[in-house]
N, C-alpha and C positions, 0 to 999 in steps of 0.2 A: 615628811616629804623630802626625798633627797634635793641637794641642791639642783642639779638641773631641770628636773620640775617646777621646782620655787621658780625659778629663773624663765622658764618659759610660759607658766601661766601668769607670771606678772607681765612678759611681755604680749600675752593676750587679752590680757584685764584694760592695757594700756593701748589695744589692736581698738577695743571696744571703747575707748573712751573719746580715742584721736577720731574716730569712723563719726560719733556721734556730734563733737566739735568742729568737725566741718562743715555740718548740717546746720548749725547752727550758727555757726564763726565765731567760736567765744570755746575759748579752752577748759576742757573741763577736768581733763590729767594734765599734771606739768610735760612740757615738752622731752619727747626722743633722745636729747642731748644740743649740748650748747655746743658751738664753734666761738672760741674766742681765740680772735686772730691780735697776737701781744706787738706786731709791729708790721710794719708797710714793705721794711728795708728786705733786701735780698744780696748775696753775694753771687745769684748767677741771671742770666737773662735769657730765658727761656725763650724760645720762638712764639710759640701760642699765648704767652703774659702779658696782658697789658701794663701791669705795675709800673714796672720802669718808666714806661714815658711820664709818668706825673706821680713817683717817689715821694712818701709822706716823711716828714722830720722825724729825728728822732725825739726832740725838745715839746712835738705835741703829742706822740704816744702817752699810755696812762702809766704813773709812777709804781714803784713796787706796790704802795700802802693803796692808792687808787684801787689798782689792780684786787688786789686781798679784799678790799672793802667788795667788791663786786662778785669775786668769790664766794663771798659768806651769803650773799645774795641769791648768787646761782644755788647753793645749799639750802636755803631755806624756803625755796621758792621747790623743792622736794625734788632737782635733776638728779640724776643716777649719773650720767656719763659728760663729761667736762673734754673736748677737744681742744688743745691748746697750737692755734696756728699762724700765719704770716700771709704774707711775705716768708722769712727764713724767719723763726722762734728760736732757735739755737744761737743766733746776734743779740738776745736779750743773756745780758751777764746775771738776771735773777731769774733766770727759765725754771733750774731746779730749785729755788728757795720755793716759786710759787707752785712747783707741781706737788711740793712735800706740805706747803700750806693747805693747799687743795687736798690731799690726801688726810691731813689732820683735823681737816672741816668736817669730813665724814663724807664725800663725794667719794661713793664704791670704784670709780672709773674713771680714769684718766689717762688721756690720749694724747700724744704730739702727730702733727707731720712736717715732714723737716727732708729735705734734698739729702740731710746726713752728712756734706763734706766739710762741717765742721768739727766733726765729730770724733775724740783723739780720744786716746787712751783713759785721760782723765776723767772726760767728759762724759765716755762710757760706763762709770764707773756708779759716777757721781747720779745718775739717771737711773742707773740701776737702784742706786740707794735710799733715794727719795721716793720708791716707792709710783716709778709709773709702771701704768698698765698693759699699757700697747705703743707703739713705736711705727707710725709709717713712713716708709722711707718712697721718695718721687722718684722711679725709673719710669724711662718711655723706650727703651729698646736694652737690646746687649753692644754693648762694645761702642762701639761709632756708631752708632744708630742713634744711641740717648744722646753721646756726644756731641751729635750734629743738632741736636737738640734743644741741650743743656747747657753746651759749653765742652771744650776740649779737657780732658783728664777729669770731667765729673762722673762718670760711671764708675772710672778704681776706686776715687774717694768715695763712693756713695757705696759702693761694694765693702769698702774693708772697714766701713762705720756698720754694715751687718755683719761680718765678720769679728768685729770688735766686742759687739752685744753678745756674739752667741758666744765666746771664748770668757767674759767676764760672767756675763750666766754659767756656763758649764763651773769657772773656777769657783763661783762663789756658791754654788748648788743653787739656782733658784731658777724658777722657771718664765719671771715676770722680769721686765716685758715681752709681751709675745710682737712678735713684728710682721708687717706686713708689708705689703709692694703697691704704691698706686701707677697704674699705668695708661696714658693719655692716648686715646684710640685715635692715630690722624695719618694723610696719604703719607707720613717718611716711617711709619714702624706698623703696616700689616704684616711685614712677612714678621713680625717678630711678636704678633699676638700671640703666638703659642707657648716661643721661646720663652718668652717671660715667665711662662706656669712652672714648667720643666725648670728652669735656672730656679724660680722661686723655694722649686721643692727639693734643688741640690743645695739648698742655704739654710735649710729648716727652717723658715718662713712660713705661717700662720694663715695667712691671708693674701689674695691678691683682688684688687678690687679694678676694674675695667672701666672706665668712663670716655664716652665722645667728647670731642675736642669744643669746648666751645666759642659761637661766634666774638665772644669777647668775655675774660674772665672782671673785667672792671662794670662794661656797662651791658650790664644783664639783658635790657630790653632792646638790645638791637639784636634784629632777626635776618643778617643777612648772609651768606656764605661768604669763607675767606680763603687764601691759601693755600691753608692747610687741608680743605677738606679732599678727600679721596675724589680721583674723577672717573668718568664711566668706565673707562679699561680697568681701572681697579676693584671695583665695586663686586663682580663675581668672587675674587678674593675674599674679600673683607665678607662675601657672605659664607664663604667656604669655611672660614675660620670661625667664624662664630658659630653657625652649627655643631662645628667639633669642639668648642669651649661650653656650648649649651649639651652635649654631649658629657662633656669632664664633668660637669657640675655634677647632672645626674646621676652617674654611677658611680661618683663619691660623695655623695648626698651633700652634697655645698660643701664638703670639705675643703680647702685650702680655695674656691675660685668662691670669694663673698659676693660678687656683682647679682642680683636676682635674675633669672631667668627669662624671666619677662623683660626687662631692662636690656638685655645681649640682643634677645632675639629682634626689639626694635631696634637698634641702632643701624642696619643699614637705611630703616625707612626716614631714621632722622637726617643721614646724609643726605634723602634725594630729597629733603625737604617736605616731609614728610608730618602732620602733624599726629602726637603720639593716638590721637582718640579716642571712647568712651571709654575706656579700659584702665584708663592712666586718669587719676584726678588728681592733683597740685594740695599739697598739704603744709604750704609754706604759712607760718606764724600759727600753727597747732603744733607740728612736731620738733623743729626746731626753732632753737635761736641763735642769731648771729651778732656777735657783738664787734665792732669796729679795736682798732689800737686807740683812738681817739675816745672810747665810751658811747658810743652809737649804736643804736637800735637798727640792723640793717635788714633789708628785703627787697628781692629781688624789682619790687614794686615800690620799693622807694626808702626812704631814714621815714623811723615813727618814733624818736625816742632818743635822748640823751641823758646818759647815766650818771656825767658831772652834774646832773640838773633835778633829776630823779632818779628816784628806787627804783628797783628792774622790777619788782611786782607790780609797782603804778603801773609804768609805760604798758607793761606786758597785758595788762589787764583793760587800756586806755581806749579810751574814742576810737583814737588815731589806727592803735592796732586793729580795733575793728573792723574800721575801713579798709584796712588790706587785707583783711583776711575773707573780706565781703568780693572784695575785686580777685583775689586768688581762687576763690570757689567759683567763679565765672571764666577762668581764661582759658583760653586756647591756644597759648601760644607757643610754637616752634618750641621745645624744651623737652630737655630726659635727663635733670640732674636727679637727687636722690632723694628728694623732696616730693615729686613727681608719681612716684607711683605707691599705690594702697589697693588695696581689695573692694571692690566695690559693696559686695557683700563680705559681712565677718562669719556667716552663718557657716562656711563650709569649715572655715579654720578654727570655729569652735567644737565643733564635731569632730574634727580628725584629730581634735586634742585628747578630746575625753576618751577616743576609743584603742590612743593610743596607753590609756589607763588600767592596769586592771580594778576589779573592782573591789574594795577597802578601803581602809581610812584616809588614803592621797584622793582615790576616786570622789569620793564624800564630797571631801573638803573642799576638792575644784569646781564642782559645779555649786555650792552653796556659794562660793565664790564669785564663778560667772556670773550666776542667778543674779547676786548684788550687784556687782556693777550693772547687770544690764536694768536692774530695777531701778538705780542710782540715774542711768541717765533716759531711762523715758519718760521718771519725774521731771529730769528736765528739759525734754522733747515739750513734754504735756505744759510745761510751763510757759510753753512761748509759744505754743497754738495759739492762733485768734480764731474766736467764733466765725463760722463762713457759715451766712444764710441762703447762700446759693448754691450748697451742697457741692464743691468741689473738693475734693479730694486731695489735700495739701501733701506737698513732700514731708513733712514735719509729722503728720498723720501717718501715711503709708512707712513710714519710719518705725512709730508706735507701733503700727500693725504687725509688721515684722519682727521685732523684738520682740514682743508676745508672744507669737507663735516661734519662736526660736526657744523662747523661756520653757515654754508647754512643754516644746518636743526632749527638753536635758529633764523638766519632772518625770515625761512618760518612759524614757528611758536608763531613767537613772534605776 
């Protein structure tokens, strides 16, 4: 099986694993990928950031050997993709010893995001070397758009630290890191949702990924418009542009715009306060994890976990986590980060997997493969059935039921 096959029916083995652990609240494939954020500190002050007002020490971040110890963690604990974030990650003077640690653990993928304006000749070099895998760099517009933003003269510096990557890639022949663009959707840079795709793609940029601005990036659970949010005279914009961004996806089959489709298409309803709907289920402590600069278990629903104290398998596995992953399967609330959305059914995307196969030994392979996982987890649907003598028909059941007749339909047409 060529590599991109490999690659995508493991990320459907793991479609079916994450689908079934929600059902259940209890993880039954390792998490999507970790976010570990190595420090609080930042050298800009973003409009939409709450960091600043209440700035973590440096003296309480986790130590290089900490750090490493909890890598080996996140590796054993079976993550594929290790995000390495802040506040600014590039203020840590051991950013590449631990991205090359993490890459010598055997973690296939490793990610920074980083504003980039500290990012010199050196430093460029050094990142390359260590073997990361992806690079996203924070713009929210072009020119004085990010600037009113960011900070005055952070768009050149963040510009010529992509410039920097793709010039030391070219000298050095290699094609990693691949880099990407994150851009914060709020009323000071619609007219420049586009611009950003277009600039992305005069930089040879990989990726650009689109996120609503949110009511607070510190404390999650307040739900209340700020600012920043677009107001009614803008809002036909803001929907004009994302049509034609849902538009680019498509006829470049998600090439270069990562944001999901579904995710574009709600964000104006998240501006008018809008909640996402049946459509949208919260996948927070199945697919990810977030780990604090301090060793902290974090969610949007609260800290379950301290990694000076315990193993990230404990906690991950714990009471505690349970508990939030019982109140995450229940909420509703006001939210579209990227936690957020999942397929209600997997059945359509196992099907358009296999038929995108032809049939031969890849073919075979993949559905003896679904088959497993999906047998793997209706044993463990069937295992947390309780008897009901009053014949209702549990979620946990009509789960089973489904999986079954999804199983049947890859025998009858395989």
């Amino acid at each position: 099986m060529n590599e991109y096959l490999e690659r995508e029916l493991i990320k459907l083995e793991d479609m079916i694993g994450f689908y079934t652990s929600r059902i259940i609240s209890y993880p039954l494939v390792p998490p999507e990928h970790v976010y570990f954020s190595l420090t609080n500190r930042c050298c800009l002050r973003c409009v939409m950031c709450d960091i600043p007002k209440s700035p973590g020490r440096q003296e309480d971040e986790l130590t290089t050997e900490e750090a490493k110890k909890i890598i080996l963690q996140i590796k054993e604990l079976g993550v594929r993709h290790l995000i390495l974030s802040g506040g600014e990650p590039l203020l840590r003077e051991d950013l590449t010893e631990l991205i090359r640690f993490s890459r010598a653990s055997g973690i296939p993928w490793v990610d920074i995001i980083t504003n980039g304006i500290l990012c010199n000749d050196d430093l460029a070099q050094k990142l390359i070397n260590a073997g990361l895998n992806h690079i996203t760099i924070s713009l929210d517009g072009i020119s004085g758009v990010n600037d009113a933003i960011r900070g005055e003269g952070s768009f050149e510096k963040s510009v010529n630290a992509i410039d920097k990557l793709n010039y030391y890639k070219e000298k050095m022949e290699v094609t990693s890191p691949s880099i990407g663009i994150n851009f914060t959707i709020m009323n000071k840079n619609i007219n420049d949702m586009l611009k950003i795709v277009e600039f992305a793609k005069s930089k040879k940029c990989n990726t650009v990924v689109l996120q609503p601005v949110l009511m607070s990036n510190v404390s999650m659970y307040e739900r209340k418009k700020n600012a920043l949010w677009p107001s009614v005279k803008e809002m036909p914009l803001l929907e004009e542009n994302i049509c034609k961004l849902v538009k680019m996806k498509e006829e470049t089959n998600g090439i270069l715009i990562y944001t999901d489709s579904a995710i574009l298409k709600a964000i104006p309803g998240y501006f008018r306060g809008k909640k996402p709907g049946r459509r949208f289920k919260c996948y927070e402590g199945i697919k990810r994890i977030v780990i604090t600069c301090d060793g902290k278990l974090w969610s949007c629903k609260g800290i379950y976990g301290d990694l000076r104290k315990d193993s990230l398998k404990k906690v991950w596995f714990s009471e505690e986590a349970q508990k939030i992953r019982k109140v995450v399967r229940n909420c509703l609330d006001h939210c579209l980060q990227d936690c957020v959305y999942f397929p209600m059914d997997i059945s359509g995307h196992v099907k358009q997997f296999l038929s995108g196969i032809e049939e031969g030994p890849d073919n075979a392979n993949a559905r003896e493969r679904i088959i497993s996982r999906i047998d793997y987890c209706i044993n463990e649907l069937l295992k947390r059935v309780k008897p009901n003598f009053l014949g209702n028909f549990s979620q946990k059941r009509l789960e089973v039921y489904k999986l079954n007749v999804l199983k049947k339909e890859i025998f009858l047409n395989g």
